[in-house]
C-alpha positions in Angstrom: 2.9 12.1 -10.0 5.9 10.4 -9.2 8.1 7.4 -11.5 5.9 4.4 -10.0 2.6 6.2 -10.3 3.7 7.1 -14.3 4.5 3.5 -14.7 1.0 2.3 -13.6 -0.7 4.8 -15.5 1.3 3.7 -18.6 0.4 0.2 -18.1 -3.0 0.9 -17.1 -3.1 3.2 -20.3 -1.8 0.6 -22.5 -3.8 -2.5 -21.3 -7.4 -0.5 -20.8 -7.2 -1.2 -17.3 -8.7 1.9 -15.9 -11.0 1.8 -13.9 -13.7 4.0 -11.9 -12.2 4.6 -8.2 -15.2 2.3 -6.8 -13.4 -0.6 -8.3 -10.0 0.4 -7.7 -11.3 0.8 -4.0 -12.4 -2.4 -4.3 -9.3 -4.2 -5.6 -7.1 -3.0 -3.0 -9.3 -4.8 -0.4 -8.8 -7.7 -2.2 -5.3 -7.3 -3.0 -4.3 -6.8 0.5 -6.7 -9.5 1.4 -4.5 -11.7 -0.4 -1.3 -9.9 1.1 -2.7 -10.7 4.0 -3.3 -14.4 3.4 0.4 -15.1 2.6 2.0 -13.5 5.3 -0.3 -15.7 7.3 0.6 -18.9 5.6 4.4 -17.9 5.6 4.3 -17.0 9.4 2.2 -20.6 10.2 -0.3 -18.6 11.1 1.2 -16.3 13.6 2.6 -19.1 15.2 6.3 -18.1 13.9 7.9 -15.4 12.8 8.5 -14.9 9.2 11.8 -16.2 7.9 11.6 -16.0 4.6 9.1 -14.6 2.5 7.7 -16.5 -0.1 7.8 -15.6 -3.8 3.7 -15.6 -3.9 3.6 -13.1 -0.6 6.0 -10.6 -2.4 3.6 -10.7 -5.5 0.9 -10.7 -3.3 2.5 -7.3 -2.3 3.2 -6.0 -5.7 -0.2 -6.5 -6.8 -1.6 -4.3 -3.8 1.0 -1.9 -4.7 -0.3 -1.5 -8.3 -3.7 -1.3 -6.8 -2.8 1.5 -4.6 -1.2 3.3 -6.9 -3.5 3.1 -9.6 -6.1 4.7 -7.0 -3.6 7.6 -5.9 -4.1 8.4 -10.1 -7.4 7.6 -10.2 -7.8 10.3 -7.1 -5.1 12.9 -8.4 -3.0 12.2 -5.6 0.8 11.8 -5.7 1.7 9.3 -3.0 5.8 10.8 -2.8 3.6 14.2 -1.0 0.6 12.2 0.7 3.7 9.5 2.3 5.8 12.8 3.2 2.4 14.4 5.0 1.6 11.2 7.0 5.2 10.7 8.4 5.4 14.7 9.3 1.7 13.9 11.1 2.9 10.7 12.8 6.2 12.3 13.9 4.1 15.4 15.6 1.9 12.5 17.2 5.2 11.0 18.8 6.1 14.5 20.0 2.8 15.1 21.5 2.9 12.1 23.3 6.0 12.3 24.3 5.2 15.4 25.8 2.3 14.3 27.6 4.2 11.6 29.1 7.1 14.1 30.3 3.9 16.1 32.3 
C-alpha cells in the first residue's frame, strides 16, 4: 500500500467511511460522472479546448481519486504495482503494433 492509499485508509478509518466494494464500485461511477461533467462545462462542451481548469473540475478529480483508491484498499490492491503493470502491458501493445506495421 502506498502513501496515498494509507492516507485514504486513515481517513476512511477515522470518519467510518468504509464501505463494501459494491459501493465503492458504485461511487467511482459517480465520481467520475461528475469529473466528467466539469471537464464538459470547462471545455463548452467540446466546443473548445480547455484553458483553464476550474476549481470544481480539479475537486471533481480528487474526489474520484479518493474513490479509486479507497477501492484499490477495499480490493487489496496497491495502485504504485497495478499502475507499473498496465504501463509495461501498454508499452508491449505499442511494440506489437509497431511490429505489425513494420511487416
Amino acid at each position: 500500500m502506498n502513501e496515498l492509499q494509507r492516507m485514504a485508509a486513515e481517513y476512511c478509518e477515522k470518519t467510518g467511511r468504509n464501505l463494501p466494494l459494491p459501493y465503492r464500485a458504485l461511487d467511482l461511477c459517480a465520481e467520475t460522472g461528475e469529473l466528467a461533467q466539469e471537464i464538459l462545462r470547462d471545455t463548452g462542451y467540446g466546443k473548445q479546448g480547455i484553458t483553464k481548469v476550474s476549481n470544481k473540475t480539479v475537486a471533481e478529480f480528487g474526489d474520484s481519486l479518493f474513490s479509486l483508491l479507497c477501492m484499490a484498499n477495499e480490493m487489496g490492491v496497491d495502485v504504485e504495482e497495478v499502475l507499473r503493470a498496465t504501463l509495461t502491458r501498454y508499452q508491449k501493445r505499442l511494440l506489437r503494433r509497431a511490429q505489425t506495421a513494420d511487416l
